[in-house]
Each structure stands twice: as C-alpha cells, then as structure tokens.
Steps between C-alpha positions, in 0.01 A plus 500: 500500500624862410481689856508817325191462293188590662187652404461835561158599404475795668752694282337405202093644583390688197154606454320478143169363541525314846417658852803554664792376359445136379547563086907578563520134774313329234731606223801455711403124665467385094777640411713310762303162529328555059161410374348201369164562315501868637097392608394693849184445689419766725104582704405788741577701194209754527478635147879393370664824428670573860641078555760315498461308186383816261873584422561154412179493298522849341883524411684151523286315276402266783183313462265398843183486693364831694179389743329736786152504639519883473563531125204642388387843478253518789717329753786699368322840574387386827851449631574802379255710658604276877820596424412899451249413827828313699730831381262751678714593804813598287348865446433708247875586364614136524137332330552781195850408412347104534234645271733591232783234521123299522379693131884459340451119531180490341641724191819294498246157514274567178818587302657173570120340435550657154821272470466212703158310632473259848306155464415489895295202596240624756493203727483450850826312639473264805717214581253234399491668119847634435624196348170446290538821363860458361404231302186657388748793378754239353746606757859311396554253805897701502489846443703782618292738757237505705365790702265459759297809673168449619498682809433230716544138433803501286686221728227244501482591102890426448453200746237326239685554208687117438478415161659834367824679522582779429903635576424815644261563732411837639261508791406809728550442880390649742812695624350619874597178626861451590712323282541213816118459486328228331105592449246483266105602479289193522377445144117620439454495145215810573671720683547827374842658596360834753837700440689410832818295578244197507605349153764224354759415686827542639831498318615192680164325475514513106914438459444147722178385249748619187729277693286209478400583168907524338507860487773738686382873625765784334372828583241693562423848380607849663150582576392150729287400255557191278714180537732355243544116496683292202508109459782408734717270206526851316698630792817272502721824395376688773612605884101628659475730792306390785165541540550812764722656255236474216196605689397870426260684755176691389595825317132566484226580696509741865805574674566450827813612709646571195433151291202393307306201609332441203131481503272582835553221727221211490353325835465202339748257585694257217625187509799373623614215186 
C-alpha cells in the first residue's frame, strides 16, 4: 500500500449543479479510482437541477436513473412555500437577498431546461420497493454511483439494497451525532421528516453497515452533510483516515456558543444499532 496516497475530498469540492460541494468529490473520486459504465442512480432529488447526479447527467455524458416523491409541480411548490414559511425569522434584509439568490436560480434553471431535460421518476421509495424499482428502471446490477437522500430512512434504504452495487455510494448522515456514536431512526416507511436532528443516522452507524456491505467511508463534505463510501477492493492503493478524522460537524443550521448544531434538536430518541 502507498502511505502517501489518500483521498482528500475536501480539497477538491466544486459546486456546478450539486448543493454544496459534491460535483468537484465526484469528479475527483473517478478520476482516482475511473468509471465503468459511467451509469448513476440517485433519489431525494426534488426537481434534478440542484443534485448530485445533474453534473454528471448534464455535462459528462453519463447516463442514470433520477426518482423523488416530490418531483412534480404541486409538491415542488409546496416545499417551496414551507421553506419561505421555515425562513420567516431571518428578517427582512436577510429573506430579500434569499429572495433574489432564490429568483437567479429560477432564471439560471429554465435556461439550462432550454438545453438539457430531467426524466425524474415520481415514486415513493421505501425499503420494501427500492430494489423492485431498479429493475423496473433496468438499473445495471454494477454501476458506478448511487446517491441516497430521503430525509429520513436512507439507512434502512441502503441496508435493503443486496442484489445491486454500485462503487460509490454517497449517503447524507446525520452529522449532530458524534462521530463515536452509532444511531439510527427506527425505520417507518410513513414518516415524514419534521425538520429536526430526528432523521438518518449517525456517521458511525452507516460506515459499520458499509462495512458489512464491502464498502470503506473516505470523506465527508465541509458542510456535515453527505457521506462518501467506495467498494472496499477499489481501495488497495490507498492509506484512509479514521473515522474521527473524516467526520465533519453541521455547518448548517443555529449556532450555539459559537458552533452550529445543525437542525433544532428533536425529543425523540434513536436507536442505538
């Protein structure tokens, strides 16, 4: 093994098309570990155009499967105006410049619609379908990525995925939880994520099921946010930071004693796994 080759994701964030920086990891993993049949599956992608698959889709000539219970217009517009709702207590000054970083995205979006169209799949993704719904989609049984973000379930979801595999896999985690902390929600197929730290699961919780499932954790982005696994036999080449060293806190949500702590704290309690 060369000592001196790690991944360092976190140098290599570049934002195109994803949320925070996951186009510029994505890029950079391939270009260390390369691509097979450059196919990506990716759901929780609201209406495609801010993921982390659209880049791929878009501009590398990669072909793949977009799904997300939200996709159409009504839904879309609805989570939209919770967000506005959620965004109330920022005041005036702060909700205006939202407003028109809010109106720039829209103008930006129909240009690229002129260009480029999504094929999302509106379906509803549970643990007891996800597997169903690959082959109903032709999914290839290898492909390159998958990335999960549903909000809620996304463990159990990874979990029940056995006959495919896929050599990337980005999942969001829920980054409140300490990186020595292995907890997940119990799986509830109908539960609707209520915008607290109640969601997912820990950092530690999702690198021991990649574990069992041949996959190594390499990073995480700057922002706490997503999780970035790849098939274990890829990484022969490669010296991997702990788990401690990978883990990124919440860059998002209130601050407290001058850190974040991600989003308002949830009485509900998770389960230790």
């Amino acid at each position: 093994m060369n000592t001196n080759n790690q991944f360092k994701i976190n140098e290599n964030e570049k934002k195109v098309y994803s949320q925070n920086g996951e186009d510029g990891i994505i890029d950079y993993i391939f270009s260390n570990i390369g691509t097979t049949n450059k196919f990506s599956v990716e759901f929780g992608v609201g209406d495609g155009f801010e993921s982390n698959t659209a880049y791929l889709l878009e501009k590398k000539n990669w072909n793949g499967l977009m799904m997300d219970y939200g996709s159409d217009d009504k839904i879309y517009v609805s989570n939209v105006l919770k967000k506005v709702w959620n965004n109330k207590h920022l005041g005036f000054k702060k909700n205006i410049q939202n407003d028109i970083k809010f109106a720039k995205k829209i103008i930006s979006r129909n240009k690229r619609t002129n260009s480029f169209q999504f094929d999302i799949k509106n379906e509803r993704v549970t643990a007891e379908n996800i597997q169903n719904l690959f082959e109903k989609y032709n999914v290839p049984t290898h492909f390159d990525l998958l990335s999960i973000d549903i909000d809620f379930n996304d463990y159990w979801i990874w979990k029940s995925i056995v006959d495919y595999f896929p050599r990337v896999v980005i999942i969001e985690y829920n980054s409140s939880i300490p990186s020595n902390e292995s907890k997940v929600v119990p799986y509830n197929p109908d539960y609707i994520w209520d915008g607290t730290n109640y969601f997912g699961a820990s950092l530690l919780a999702l690198s021991n099921l990649a574990s069992q499932k041949g996959y190594t954790l390499i990073g995480c982005d700057s922002n706490g946010i997503n999780a970035f696994f790849c098939k274990t036999d890829l990484l022969d080449n490669y010296s991997l930071n702990s788990i401690s060293e990978l883990y990124r806190s919440p860059q998002y949500g209130e601050i407290i004693d001058g850190k974040h702590i991600g989003h308002p704290i949830s009485n509900q309690k998770m389960l230790d796994i």
